[in-house]
N, C-alpha and C positions, 0 to 999 in steps of 0.2 A: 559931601566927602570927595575931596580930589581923588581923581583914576591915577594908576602908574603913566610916570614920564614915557613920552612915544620916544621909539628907539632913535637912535641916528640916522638917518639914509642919505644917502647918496643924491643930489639933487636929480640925477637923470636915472631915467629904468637900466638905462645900458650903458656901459663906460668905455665900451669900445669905440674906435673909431676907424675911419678909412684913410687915415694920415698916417706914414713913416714916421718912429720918433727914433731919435736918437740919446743914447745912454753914455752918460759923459764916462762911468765906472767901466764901459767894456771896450775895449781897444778894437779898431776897425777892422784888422788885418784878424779878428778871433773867427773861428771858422762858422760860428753860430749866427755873426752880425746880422747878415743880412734878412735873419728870419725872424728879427724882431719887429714886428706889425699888430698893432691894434687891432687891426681886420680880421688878426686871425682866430679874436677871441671871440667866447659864444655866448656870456653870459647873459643871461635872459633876464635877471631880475638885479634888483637893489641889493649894496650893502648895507647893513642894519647891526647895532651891537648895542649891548647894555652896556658895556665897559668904556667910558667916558677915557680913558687912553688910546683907544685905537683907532679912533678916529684919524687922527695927525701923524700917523703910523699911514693908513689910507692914504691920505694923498700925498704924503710920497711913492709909495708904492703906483699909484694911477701915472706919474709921474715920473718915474726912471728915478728917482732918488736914490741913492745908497742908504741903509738903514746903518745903523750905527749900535754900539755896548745896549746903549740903555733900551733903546726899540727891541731888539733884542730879545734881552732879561723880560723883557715886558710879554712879549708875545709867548713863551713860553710859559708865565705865569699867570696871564690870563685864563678865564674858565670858559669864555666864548671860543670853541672850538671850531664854530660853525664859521664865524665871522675871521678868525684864520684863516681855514681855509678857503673861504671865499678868494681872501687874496692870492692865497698860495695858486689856487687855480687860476684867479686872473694872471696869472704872471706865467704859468705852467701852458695855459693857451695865446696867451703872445707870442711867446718863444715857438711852441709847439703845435698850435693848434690843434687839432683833435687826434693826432696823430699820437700812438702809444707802441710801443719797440719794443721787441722781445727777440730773442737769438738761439738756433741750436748748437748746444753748446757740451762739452763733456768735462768734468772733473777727474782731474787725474791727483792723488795725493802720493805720490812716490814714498815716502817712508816714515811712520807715525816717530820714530825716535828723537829726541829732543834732550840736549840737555839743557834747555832751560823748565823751571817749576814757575811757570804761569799758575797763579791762582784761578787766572779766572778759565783755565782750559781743561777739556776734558779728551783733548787726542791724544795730545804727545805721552810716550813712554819712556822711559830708561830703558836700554837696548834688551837689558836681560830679564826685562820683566814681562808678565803674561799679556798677550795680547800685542807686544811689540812685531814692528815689520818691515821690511827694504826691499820693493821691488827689486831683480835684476832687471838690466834692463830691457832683455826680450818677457819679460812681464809685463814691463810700462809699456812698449809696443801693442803686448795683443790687448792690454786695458785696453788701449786706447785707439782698438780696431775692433773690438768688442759692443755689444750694448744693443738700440737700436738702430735700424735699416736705415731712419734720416741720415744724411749725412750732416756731417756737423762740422761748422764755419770756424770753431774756436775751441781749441784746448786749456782748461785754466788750471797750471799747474802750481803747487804751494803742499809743502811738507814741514815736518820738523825741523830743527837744526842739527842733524848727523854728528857725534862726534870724531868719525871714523870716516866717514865719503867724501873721495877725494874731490875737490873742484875738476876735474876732467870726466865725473860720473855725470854731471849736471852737464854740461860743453855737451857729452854725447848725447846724453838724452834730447837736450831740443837739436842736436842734428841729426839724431838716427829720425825723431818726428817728425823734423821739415824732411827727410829724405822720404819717406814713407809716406807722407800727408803734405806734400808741396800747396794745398790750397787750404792749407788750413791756418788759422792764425793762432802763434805762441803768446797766452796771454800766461808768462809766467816768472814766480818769485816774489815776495812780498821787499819792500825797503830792509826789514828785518833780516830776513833770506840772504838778501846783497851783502847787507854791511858784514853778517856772520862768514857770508866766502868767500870776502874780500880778506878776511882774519885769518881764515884757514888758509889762503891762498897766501897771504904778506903779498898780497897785492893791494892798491889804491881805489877806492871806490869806483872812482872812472874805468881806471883798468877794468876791474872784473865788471862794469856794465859792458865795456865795449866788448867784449870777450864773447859776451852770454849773448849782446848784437850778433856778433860774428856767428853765432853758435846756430842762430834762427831765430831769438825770442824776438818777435815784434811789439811787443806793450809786459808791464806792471800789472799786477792788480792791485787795490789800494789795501790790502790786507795789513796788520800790525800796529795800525794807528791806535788805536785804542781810544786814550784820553790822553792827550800829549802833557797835562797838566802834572808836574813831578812830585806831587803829594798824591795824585791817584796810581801813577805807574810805581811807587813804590810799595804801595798795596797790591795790586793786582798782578802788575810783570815786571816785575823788579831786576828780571833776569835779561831782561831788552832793551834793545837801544834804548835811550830816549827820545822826547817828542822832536829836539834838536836835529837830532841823527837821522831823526826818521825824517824832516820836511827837508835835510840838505841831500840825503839821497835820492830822494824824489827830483829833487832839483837837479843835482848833475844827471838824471835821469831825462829826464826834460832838454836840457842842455846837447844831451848828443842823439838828441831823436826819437827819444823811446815816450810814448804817450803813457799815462799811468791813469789809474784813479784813485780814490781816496776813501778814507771808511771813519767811522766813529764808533766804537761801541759804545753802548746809552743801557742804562735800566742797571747798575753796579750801586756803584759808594760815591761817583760823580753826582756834583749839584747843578744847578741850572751856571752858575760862574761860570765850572771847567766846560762845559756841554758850549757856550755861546764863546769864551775864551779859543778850545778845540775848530769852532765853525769861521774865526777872524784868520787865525794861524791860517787857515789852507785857502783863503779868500788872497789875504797877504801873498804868499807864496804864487795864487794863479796871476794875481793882476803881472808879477813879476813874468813869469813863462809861458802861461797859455798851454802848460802842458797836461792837464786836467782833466780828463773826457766825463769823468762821471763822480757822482758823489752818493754812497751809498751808508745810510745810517744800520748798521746793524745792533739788534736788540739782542741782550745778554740774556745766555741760556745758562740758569745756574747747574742744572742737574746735574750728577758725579764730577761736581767740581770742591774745591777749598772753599767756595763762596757758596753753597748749595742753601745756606741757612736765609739768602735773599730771595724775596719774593719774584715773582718773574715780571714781566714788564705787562704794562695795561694795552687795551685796545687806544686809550685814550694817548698815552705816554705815544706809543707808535706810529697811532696819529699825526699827533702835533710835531715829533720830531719830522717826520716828512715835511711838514708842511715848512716850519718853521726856516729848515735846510734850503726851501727853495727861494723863501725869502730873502735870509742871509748871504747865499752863495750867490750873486746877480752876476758873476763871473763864472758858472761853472755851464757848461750846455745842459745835461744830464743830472738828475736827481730819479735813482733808482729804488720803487719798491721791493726789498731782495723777499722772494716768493718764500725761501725755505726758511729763512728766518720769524716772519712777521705771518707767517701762515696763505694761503692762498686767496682767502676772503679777504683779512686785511689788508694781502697788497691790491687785490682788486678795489676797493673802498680806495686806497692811494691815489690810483690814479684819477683822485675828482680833487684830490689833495696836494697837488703839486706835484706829485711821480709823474715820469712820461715814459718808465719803463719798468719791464716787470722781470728782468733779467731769462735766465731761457731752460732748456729741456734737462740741465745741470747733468742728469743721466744717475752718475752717482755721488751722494755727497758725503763725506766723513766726518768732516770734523764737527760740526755742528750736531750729529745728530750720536755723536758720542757724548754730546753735552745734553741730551736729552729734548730734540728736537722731533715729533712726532709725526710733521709732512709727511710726504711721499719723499724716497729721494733720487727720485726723478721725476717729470712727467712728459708727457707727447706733446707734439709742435700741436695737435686739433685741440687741445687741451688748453692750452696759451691762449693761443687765437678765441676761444671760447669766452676765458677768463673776461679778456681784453674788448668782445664782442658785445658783453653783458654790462660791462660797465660802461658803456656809450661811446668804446671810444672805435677809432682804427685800427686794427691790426697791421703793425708795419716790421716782416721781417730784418733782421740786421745785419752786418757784422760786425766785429767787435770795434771797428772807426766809424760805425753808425751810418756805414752806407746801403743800400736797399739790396737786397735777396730775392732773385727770381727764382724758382721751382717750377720744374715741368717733371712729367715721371721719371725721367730719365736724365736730367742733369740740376746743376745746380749754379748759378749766375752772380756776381758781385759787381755792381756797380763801380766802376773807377774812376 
């Protein structure tokens, strides 16, 4: 009686090597180029899979090759999770080597009111209903002079869409911030956020980026993206830009300076099409601008949502979308495990997965955890570092341009 067929492997125990390669897909002038080195990877053993597709998926990936639609589709549907990641790591220590990022950082949510009805949200309120709320702005202040004693490198602000707050409430708020906290970085407004005050304002998208520039915001977050695909956003946020709106915002974002990053919500009424469809769109867009710092998949929290009747997302789903992310994106520097979404273990687990970051101290978080998010919402910078210590890797603090963070008792250091 014949035995099972021996798996695939790799002809060599280690794939790494001590040669520079160069990747025809990233533009040389990208700030990430030059830490692309085979040297910097660690893996110690063979690739091996059952799945007679993923082979040829392999050596591209050994290779700097661009993966394409169908490689793709494939690796998400694959049930070798293992053999994913493998790649996902080989590519995640090329770029990164052992090196894992994290930042103290503070959420500020200025005002849950919204008039848009997201299905899939569980913050926003209608102004006059229970639980609704609008910082003034000496509340956003002491927020965000509040909390703990770390200090903290980045402020990431992102609210509802106000029917009422004029575009000059926003202008103050990141300049009363930058007035009050000169070292700290505005990481704030989602694409959605823009295009909606650019509406209130009858101003032009450019305008109101330049404006919010002028104001102190230094970078985006990639908040709003969803599913850009217009059969999912008419389910889920019907009330939102669409994916269109949201990738040419980002763009003239890009265009006058401002660094952004980018998100995916995953685990909804999307199928693996919009999921790989959603990951080309913002590959497209970087190869164009390079303004891209990070790409972070967040998992959908049904609770006291319209969608609450959907299951919540797997360990395995959470998984492979990391992984998956890092392989598709060979444009992007950053592929973020987000701690509060995907829980602490799983984004610990990430980072063997293609994560090289585990996002930071958050401090307080809203909206997710109005969606029924159980974390902590917050944790301590020894805590991070712990996380990050236990998964094999480096603790490398940040700031929000992913340059390195010195501490000593008494101050605090950004690399420039």
């Amino acid at each position: 009686m014949e035995g099972p067929e021996p798996r695939a492997q790799s002809p060599e125990p280690r794939a790494c090597l001590s040669l520079p390669l160069k990747f025809p897909n990233i533009p040389t002038h990208c700030d990430f180029a030059p830490t692309l080195r085979y040297d910097r990877c660690s893996m110690t053993h063979p690739f091996q899979t059952d799945d007679a597709r993923l082979p040829a998926i392999k050596d591209k990936v050994l290779v700097g090759e661009r993966l394409n639609e169908t490689d793709a589709l494939t690796l998400y549907r694959t049930g070798d999770i293992l053999a994913v990641g493998w790649l996902a790591n080989y590519v995640r220590e090329r770029l990164h080597g052992n090196k894992a990022y994290f930042n103290v950082n503070r959420h500020i949510n200025p005002t849950n009111v919204c008039v848009a009805a997201c299905r899939l949200c569980a913050f926003g309120r209608k102004k006059d209903a229970p639980g609704a709320y609008t910082m003034a702005l000496e509340e956003a202040f002491e927020t965000a002079a509040s909390g703990y004693t770390e200090a903290v490198t980045e402020f990431h602000i992102v609210g509802g869409l106000h029917p009422d707050l004029p575009f000059q409430y926003f202008l103050d708020l990141c300049s009363g911030l930058k007035q009050r906290f000169p070292q700290v970085h505005l990481k704030a407004f989602t694409m959605v956020e823009v295009a909606y005050l650019a509406k209130r304002a009858k101003l032009s998208i450019r305008e109101t980026l330049g404006q919010l520039k002028a104001s102190g915001v230094d970078s985006l977050p990639g908040g709003g993206a969803e599913i850009f695909a217009d059969r999912i956003r008419h389910i889920i946020c019907d009330h939102k830009i669409d994916g269109d709106q949201w990738l040419e915002t980002a763009k003239l974002a890009h265009q006058i300076g401002l660094k952004s990053n980018a998100t995916m919500l995953y685990g909804h009424v999307e199928n693996d099409e919009d999921r790989v469809d959603h990951l080309l769109k913002l590959r497209e867009l970087q190869d164009e601008t390079h303004g891209f710092q990070t790409f972070i998949p967040l998992a959908f929290h049904p609770d006291n949502t319209p969608l609450e009747h959907l299951p919540k997302t797997t360990g395995m789903l959470d998984i492979k979308q990391i992984a998956v992310s890092r392989l598709v994106l060979d444009n992007f520097p950053h592929i973020k495990a987000y701690w509060q979404m995907m829980t602490a273990k799983i984004a610990q687990i990430a980072l063997r997965f293609g994560a090289d970051d585990i996002d930071g101290t958050v401090i307080e978080e809203k909206i997710y955890h109005d969606a029924g998010a159980t974390t902590p919402q917050g944790m301590r910078r020894k805590d991070l570092i712990r996380l990050i210590t236990e998964a094999g890797r480096e603790p490398i603090e940040r700031d929000t341009l992913y340059r390195p963070v010195t501490r000593t008792e008494t101050s605090v250091t950004v690399a420039v």
